[in-house]
C-alpha positions, 0 to 999 in steps of 0.5 A: 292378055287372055281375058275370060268374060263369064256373061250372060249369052253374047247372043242377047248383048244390046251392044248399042249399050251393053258396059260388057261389050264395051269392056271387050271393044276397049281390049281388043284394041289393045289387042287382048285375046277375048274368051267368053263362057256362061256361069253354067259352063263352069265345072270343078272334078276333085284333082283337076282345075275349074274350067269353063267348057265351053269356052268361046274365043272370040273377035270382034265384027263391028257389025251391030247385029252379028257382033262377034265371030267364034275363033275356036270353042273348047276347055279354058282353066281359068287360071291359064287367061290372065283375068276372068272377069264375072259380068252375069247380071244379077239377080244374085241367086242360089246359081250366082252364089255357087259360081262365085265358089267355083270363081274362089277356087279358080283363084286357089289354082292362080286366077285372077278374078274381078270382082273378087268372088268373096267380095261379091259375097259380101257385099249384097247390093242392097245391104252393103250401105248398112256399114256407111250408115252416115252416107245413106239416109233413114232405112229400114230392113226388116221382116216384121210388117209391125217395124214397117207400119212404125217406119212409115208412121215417123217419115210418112212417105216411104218407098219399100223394095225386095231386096233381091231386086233389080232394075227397079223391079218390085219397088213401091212408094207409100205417102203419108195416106198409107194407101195399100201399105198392108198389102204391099208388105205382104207382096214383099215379105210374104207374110214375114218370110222375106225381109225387105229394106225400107227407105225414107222417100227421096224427093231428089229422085225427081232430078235422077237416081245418079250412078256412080261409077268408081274404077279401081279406088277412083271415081269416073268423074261423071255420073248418069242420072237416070231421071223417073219419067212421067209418073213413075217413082223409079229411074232406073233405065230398065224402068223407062228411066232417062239417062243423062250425064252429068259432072259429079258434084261435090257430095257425089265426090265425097261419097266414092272418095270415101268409098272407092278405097275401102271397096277397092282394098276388098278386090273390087274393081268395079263399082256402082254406087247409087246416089239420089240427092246427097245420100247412098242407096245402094252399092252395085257390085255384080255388073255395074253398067252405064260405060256407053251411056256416060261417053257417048254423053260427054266424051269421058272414055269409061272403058278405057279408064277401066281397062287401064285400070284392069291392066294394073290390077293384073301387073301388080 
């Protein structure tokens, strides 16, 4: 197969971890062509098809600092590769949103893109556990600093995150004292402007903010708890977090067998849930990541379920 990746610059990869160097390390064992380009050089002109322009061919080295050569650079109609697979990090901003119109046209010609670009769309990372209420635990979402101060006040310790965040970025805790709770709901809503989600404190974060990976309706059957370190609130690996792998355990089961159907259905074969103790705190849809994590920890070969995966998806 001919397989587009639409990524962040190959030249920033930390391929000790990356999940998207993974992805292409398990395809090119298999002996898939790899195409790699940027959002940006995606382009549309009426009467033609969406091309990426400045697309690479590429192989893999195996040298850790010069991991890839370019094959050739040219125009690719990403309805001529077999998939394109859209793997730019968030955040989800006004560019991420236009590129996935430009990914729902490419499939209007025949590409097949994963994930869906519609159901990129329709599933905000923070938002989307809204529709599962009976996974998840008290949240709030909201403009208005008044349903703020009323959240904290019934469950009086608290976290409050922007909901365009990513990596931990912008993520508070309040206790019972209230401490600075005025000022930080001004930082996140900018006066009423933004909408933030709020969320009951999990005191299960002390034993990690577990991903969960499901491939294709299926859960990989390990998650990474990303454990919060010294004294930090947040788990998440960009924060200074410790990832350790771990079986899932029963609840984490419940939630992606629930899940990974429906979500699969929508066209989204990749998917991370978030989980801290027994309930859902996001729904990760743009570029799950924590494949190399997870089998270099258990010998669980996530890339390989993926591709598996990724190969059917293309049959059917």
């Amino acid at each position: 197969m001919k397989l587009l990746f639409v990524a962040d610059p190959l030249e920033a990869f930390k391929t000790y971890k990356d999940t998207t160097f993974a992805m292409m390390r398990e395809a090119a064992r298999r002996g898939h062509q790899l195409w790699a380009c940027e959002p940006g050089d995606l382009v549309w002109v009426r009467g033609a098809r969406v091309v990426a322009r400045a697309a690479r061919a590429i192989a893999l080295t195996g040298d850790e600092h010069h991991w890839f050569s370019v094959l050739s650079q040219g125009e690719l109609a990403l309805a001529d590769a077999d998939a394109v697979l859209m793997r730019k990090d968030p955040p989800f901003d006004s560019e991420y949103f236009y590129a996935t119109h430009l990914l729902g046209q490419a499939e209007r010609e025949g590409a097949r893109v994963f994930n869906k670009p519609a159901a990129l769309r329709d599933h905000p990372e923070k938002l989307a556990i809204l529709e599962f209420p009976e996974l998840i635990g008290p949240t709030l979402v909201t403009r208005s600093a008044d349903a703020v101060r009323a959240f904290h006040a019934e469950h009086h310790d608290i976290i409050l995150k922007p909901l365009d965040g990513m990596g931990g970025m912008g993520i508070f805790r309040v206790g019972p004292d209230g401490l600075n709770l005025g000022s930080i709901i001004e930082t996140l809503n900018r006066d009423g402007a933004v909408s933030l989600m709020v969320q009951k404190y999990l005191p299960e974060i002390a034993q990690g903010d577990k991903r969960v990976l499901v491939i294709g309706g299926q859960p990989v059957p390990f998650s990474l708890a990303r454990i919060p370190q010294g004294s930090e609130i947040r788990g998440n690996l960009a924060a200074g977090g410790k990832g350790v792998a771990q079986p899932l355990t029963t609840r984490d089961r419940q939630i992606a067998e629930s899940l990974g159907p429906i979500l699969a259905a929508r066209g989204l074969l990749l998917v991370g849930l978030d989980v801290i103790g027994d309930c859902l705190t996001e729904i990760n849809v743009t570029s799950p990541t924590c494949f190399q994590e997870i089998t270099q920890q258990t010998g669980f070969d996530v890339a390989k379920m993926f591709v598996d995966a990724l190969e059917a998806a293309v049959r059917s």
